[in-house]
N, C-alpha and C positions, 0 to 999 in steps of 0.2 A: 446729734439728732440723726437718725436713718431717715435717708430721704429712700422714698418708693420709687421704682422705675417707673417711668410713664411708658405703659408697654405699647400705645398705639406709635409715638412718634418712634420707640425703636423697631416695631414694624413695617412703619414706613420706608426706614429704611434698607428693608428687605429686598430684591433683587426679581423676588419671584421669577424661578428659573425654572428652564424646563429640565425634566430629567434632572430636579434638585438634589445637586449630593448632599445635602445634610441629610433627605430623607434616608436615601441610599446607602448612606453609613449606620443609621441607626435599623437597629436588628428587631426593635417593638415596638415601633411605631411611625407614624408622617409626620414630621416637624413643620414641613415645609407646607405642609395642609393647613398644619394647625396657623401657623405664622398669616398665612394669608387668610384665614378665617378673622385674626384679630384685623388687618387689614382692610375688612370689609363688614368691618363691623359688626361680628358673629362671634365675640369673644365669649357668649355664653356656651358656644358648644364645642369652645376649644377641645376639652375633655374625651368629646368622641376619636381625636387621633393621637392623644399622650397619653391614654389612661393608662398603658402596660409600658411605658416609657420607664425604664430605670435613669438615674442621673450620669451611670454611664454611656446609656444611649443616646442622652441629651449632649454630654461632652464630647462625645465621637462625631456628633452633629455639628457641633459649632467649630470642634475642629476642620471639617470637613469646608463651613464655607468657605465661597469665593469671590465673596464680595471685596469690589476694587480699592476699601481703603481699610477697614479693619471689621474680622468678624461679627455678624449678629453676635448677640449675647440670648441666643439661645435658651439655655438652661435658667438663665432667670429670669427673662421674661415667659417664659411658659410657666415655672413653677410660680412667678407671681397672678397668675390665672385664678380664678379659684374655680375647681370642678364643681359642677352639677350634674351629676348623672344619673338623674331622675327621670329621665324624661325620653323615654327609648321613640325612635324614630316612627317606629308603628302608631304610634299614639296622636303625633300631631296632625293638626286639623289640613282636610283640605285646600285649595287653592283655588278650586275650580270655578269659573265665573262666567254668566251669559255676555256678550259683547254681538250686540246689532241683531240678536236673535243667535247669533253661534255660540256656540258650548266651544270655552276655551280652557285648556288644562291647569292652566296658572294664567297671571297678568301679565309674563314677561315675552314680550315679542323683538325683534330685528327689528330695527328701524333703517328704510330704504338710504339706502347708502355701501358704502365701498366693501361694509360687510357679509353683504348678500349679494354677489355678485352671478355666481353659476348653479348649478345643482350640487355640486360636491359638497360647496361651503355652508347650504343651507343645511344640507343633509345632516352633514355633520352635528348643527347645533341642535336640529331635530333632534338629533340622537343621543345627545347633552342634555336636553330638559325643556329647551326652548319651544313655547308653548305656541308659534307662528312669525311668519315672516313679512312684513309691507316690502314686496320686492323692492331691488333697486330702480328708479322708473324708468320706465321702457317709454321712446320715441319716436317717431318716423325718422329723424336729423339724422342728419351725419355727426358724430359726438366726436372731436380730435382735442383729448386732453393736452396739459402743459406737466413738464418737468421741471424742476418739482413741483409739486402741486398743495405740500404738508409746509407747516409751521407749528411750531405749540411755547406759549409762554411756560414754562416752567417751575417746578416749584421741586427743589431738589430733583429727585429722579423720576419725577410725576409731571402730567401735564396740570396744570392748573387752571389753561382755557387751550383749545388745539382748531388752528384756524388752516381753512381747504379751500383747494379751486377747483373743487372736481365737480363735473356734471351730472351728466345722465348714467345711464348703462350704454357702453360701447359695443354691446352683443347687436345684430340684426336684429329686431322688434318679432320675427317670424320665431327667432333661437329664440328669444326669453321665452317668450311666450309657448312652447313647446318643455323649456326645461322647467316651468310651472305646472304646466301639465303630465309632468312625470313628479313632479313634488307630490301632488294632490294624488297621484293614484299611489306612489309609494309609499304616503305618510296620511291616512285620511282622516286620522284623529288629530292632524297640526291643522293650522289655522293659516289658508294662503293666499296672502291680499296683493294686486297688482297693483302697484304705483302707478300712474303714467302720465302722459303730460302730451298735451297739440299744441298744435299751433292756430288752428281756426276749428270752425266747430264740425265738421266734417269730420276730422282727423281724432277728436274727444269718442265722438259715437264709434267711431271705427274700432280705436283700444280698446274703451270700453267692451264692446261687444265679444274682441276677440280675446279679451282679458274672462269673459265669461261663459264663452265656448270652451275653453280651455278648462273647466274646471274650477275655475279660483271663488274665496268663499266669498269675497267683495272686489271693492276696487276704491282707490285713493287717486285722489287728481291730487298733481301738485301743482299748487299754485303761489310756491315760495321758493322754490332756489333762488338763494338771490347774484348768481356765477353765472347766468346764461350767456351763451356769448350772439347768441338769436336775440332782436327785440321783439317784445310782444310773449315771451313764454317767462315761465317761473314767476319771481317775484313780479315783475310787470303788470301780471294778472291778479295776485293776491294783493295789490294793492290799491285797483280799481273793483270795488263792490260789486257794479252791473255786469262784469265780467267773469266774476265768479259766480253771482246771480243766473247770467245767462247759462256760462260751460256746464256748470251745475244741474241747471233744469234739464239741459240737453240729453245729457250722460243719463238721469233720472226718469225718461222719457224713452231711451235705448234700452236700457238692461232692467235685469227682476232684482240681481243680487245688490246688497247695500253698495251704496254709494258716501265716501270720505273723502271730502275736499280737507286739504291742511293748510294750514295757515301760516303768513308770513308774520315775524314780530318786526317788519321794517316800514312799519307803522305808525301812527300817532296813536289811533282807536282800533284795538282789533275787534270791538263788536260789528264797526261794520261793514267788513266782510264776513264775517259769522254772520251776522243777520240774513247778509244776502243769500248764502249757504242756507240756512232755514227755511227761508220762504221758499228757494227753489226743491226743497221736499229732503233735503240732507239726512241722511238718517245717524251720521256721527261728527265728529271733526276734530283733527290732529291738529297737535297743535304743539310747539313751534319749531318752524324749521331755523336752520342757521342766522345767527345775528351779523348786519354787514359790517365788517371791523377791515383792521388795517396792523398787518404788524411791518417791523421795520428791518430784521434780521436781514443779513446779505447772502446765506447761507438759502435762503428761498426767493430769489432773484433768478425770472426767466430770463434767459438773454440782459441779464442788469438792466431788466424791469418789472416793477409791481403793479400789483392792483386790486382793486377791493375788491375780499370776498366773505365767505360766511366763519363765524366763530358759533365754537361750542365747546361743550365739556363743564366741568363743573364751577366753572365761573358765571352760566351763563343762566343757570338753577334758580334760582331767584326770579331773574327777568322771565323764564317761561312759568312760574308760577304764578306772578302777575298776569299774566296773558291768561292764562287759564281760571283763574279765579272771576277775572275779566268778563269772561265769557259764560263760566255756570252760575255767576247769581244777575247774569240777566233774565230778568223774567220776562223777555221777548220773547226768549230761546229756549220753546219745551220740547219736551220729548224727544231729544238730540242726546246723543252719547257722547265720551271725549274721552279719546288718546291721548295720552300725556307722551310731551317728549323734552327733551331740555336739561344737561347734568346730569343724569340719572348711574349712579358708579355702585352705590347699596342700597340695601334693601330698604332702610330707612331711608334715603332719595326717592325710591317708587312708593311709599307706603304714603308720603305726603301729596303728590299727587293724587292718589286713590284716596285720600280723607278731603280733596278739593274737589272729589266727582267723576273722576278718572276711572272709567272701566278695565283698561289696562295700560301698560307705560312700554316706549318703543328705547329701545337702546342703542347707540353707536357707537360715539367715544369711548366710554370704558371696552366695548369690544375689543375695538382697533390698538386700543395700547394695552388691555391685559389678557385675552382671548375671549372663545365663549365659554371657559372653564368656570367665569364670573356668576353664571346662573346657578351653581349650585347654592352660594351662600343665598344670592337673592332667595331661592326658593325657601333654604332653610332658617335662615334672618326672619324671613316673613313667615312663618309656619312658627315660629318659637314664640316673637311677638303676641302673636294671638294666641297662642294657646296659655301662655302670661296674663293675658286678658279674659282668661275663659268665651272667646268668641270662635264659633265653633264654623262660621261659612262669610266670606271676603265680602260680601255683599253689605255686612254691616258696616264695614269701614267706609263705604264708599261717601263721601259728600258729609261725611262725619264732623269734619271740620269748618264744615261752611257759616254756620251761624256765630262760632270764633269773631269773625271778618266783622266791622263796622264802621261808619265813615269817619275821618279824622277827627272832625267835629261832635262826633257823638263820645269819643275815649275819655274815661276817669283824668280830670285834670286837676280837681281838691285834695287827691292822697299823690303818696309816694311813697318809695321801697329806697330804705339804706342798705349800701353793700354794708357786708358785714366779712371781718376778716378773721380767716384760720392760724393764730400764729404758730401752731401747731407743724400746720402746713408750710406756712411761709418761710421761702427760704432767705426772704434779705434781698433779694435782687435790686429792688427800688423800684421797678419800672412802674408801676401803680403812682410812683411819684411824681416821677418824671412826665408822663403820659398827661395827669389832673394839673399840674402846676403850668404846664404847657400847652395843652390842649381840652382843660376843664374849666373848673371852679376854684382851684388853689387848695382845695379840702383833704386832701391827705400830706400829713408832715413826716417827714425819715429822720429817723436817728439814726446817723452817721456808726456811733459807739458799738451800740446796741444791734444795729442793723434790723431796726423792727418799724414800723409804719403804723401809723392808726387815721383814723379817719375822724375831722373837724366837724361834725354834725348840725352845729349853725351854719357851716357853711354849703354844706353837702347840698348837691339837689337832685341825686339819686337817681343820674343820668346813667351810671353802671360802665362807663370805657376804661373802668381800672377794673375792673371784673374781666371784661373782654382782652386786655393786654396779659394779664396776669399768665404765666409760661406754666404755670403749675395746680391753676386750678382752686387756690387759697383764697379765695374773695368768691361768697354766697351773696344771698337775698336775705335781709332782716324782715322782720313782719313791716305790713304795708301800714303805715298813718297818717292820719289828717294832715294836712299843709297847714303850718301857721302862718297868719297873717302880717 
């Protein structure tokens, strides 16, 4: 049997280098482009950087890597690609989309954090694709970070959820707010939102105002770090209602430009602090900041000691999609917009959001571990998508998926779906066996001899976790039928 490469997991374990010598060896083309295109889930355009690739230039490439245990496999994972290049870049559809009243170039923004720290860094993503930036939040405090301050659970060479103690912006609140105001005159088609965060309400109207003076096209409270080492600021606030309620109306009372309070998920209900955000005249809401976790490494021990702080990354995708979905099919809450934040690493990550109601989506982690180089595929992942779809402007996607959603008690409980298996596909592993017999129904039996599986269908109840284990992809969906009694 020819088993097929699974070219996403040998992508994964790609290095994504800078000044990548495989590309640099190869004389007709970016491997190294292409590579991280499949990585990011844009394996349909792989084609735009191997297309004049000879298989000598793929093998000068793979010789070339330097990955620390043994070369990509280059040449057959690209040539198991299949090209389409039908679809010349001029052709696909726009990006552009309204957010709070502002014209935004695409939906991908910086999310305030360690990745928008001065003017250089933003500039720079400006200058990459990146359609606007929720600065890093800017404070009156004295901000004195710890070392270290990173952790990340891991998943091979990747984070898998990447947990921080970092706070605010450690620039003087007069600096940011100055190097904002050189963003907005140097970049006037980007989108540039101050962050900011008081301590009483004095200090709200104050930023705000000077957040608006400066040029910026909104402004965001944060009322979710949940790291502060002040009580009464960050999560503290977003998790008392009348205080977001109150800081809200304040800020909305002070300035003309939108006003975005974000929301903490360290929570029971995040409606209501959204709620309270609404009634105080909110005209969007971000939404979620870092999750409070705990990891246990010694290798992130201040002084040999820890302490709770915020997780994210793309473990934590899920739980801000809850939170989000949470929040736009309350029909308390009209006429409110909503930034997505939470996981977000491709395009298909922002694209679920934006079908939950999301006018655009903020990014950090993937930043921080793979640069802002990240926004090309975003842009062109999502530019392909649609135009697969024949939907020719982002608006239609928006909230697309919300009628999907119904409550547990309302879901088809009379039919069921049998997996159904490829043994075409399958290569004998068992774990489908293993996984049901262990952790199921008992409904898949292994032959040993044979090394082939089938599935008991009396017993089956088409729960699908031998689907989900399966390492290769062999286990579908049979047509869905009545439950017998």
């Amino acid at each position: 049997m020819t088993r097929k490469m699974n070219i996403q997991e040998e992508a994964s374990r790609c290095l994504l280098c800078q000044d990548a010598p495989c590309t640099k060896a190869c004389k007709n083309g970016d491997p190294a482009r292409a590579i991280r295109a499949i990585r990011f889930d844009n394996e349909k355009n792989v084609w735009r950087w191997i297309l004049d690739c000879s298989d000598s230039d793929l093998e000068r490439a793979e010789q070339a890597c330097i990955h620390y245990d043994r070369p990509i496999r280059i040449r057959e994972m690209l040539r198991s690609v299949s090209c389409n290049c039908d679809s010349p870049s001029d052709s696909l559809p726009s990006l552009a989309i309204d957010f709070c009243g502002i014209h935004c170039e695409n939906p991908f923004f910086l999310a305030s954090s360690a990745v928008c720290t001065n003017y250089e860094m933003v500039a720079r993503a400006f200058d990459m694709g990146w359609a606007g930036v929720f600065y890093k939040t800017i404070c009156k405090q004295e901000i004195r970070e710890v070392s270290p301050r990173f952790d990340a659970v891991k998943e091979g060479t990747s984070f898998a959820g990447f947990r921080n103690m970092e706070q605010l912006s450690e620039n003087p609140y007069e600096v940011d707010f100055d190097i904002l105001r050189r963003l907005k005159q140097d970049y006037p088609s980007k989108v540039v939102v101050a962050s900011i965060m008081g301590q009483m309400e004095e200090e709200w109207i104050e930023l705000a105002k000077m957040a608006e003076d400066a040029g910026c096209d909104a402004v965001e409270l944060n009322f979710s770090c949940p790291q502060m080492r002040i009580s009464g600021m960050g999560s503290d606030v977003g998790q008392n209602p009348e205080l977001v309620t109150f800081y809200t109306a304040f800020v909305k009372r002070a300035v003309k430009i939108p006003v975005i309070p974000k929301m903490t998920p360290n929570i029971t209900q995040i409606n209501n602090p959204a709620m309270g955000a609404y009634f105080a005249g909110a005209d969007a809401i971000s939404a979620i900041n870092t999750i409070k976790s705990v990891t246990m490494s010694p290798l992130s021990e201040v002084s040999e000691k820890r302490t709770i702080s915020g997780y994210s990354g793309r473990a934590v995708k899920p739980i801000a999609l809850r939170h989000i979905l949470e929040m736009t099919r309350n029909t308390l809450i009209q006429n409110v917009q909503f930034s997505g934040i939470g996981g977000i690493e491709t395009w298909r990550d922002a694209l679920e959001f934006i079908q939950l109601d999301c006018r655009n989506v903020q990014v950090c982690t993937a930043v921080m571990e793979y640069g802002y180089r990240i926004i090309d595929d975003l842009i062109l992942g999502l530019q392909t998508y649609m135009q697969e779809r024949g939907i020719k402007c982002l608006d239609e996607l928006v909230g697309e998926e919300l009628d999907s959603f119904v409550l547990p008690s309302e879901l088809d409980r009379d039919t069921m779906v049998l997996p159904k298996i490829d043994h075409e596909r399958c290569i004998g592993c068992g774990r489908c066996q293993i996984s049901c017999q262990d952790g199921g129904h008992q409904a898949i039996v292994f032959d040993p001899d044979t090394r082939q599986t089938r599935v008991i269908g009396q017993k089956c109840v088409g729960c699908h976790l031998c689907r989900l284990v399966c390492p290769v992809g062999a286990i579908g969906l049979a047509k869905r039928i009545k439950k017998k009694n």
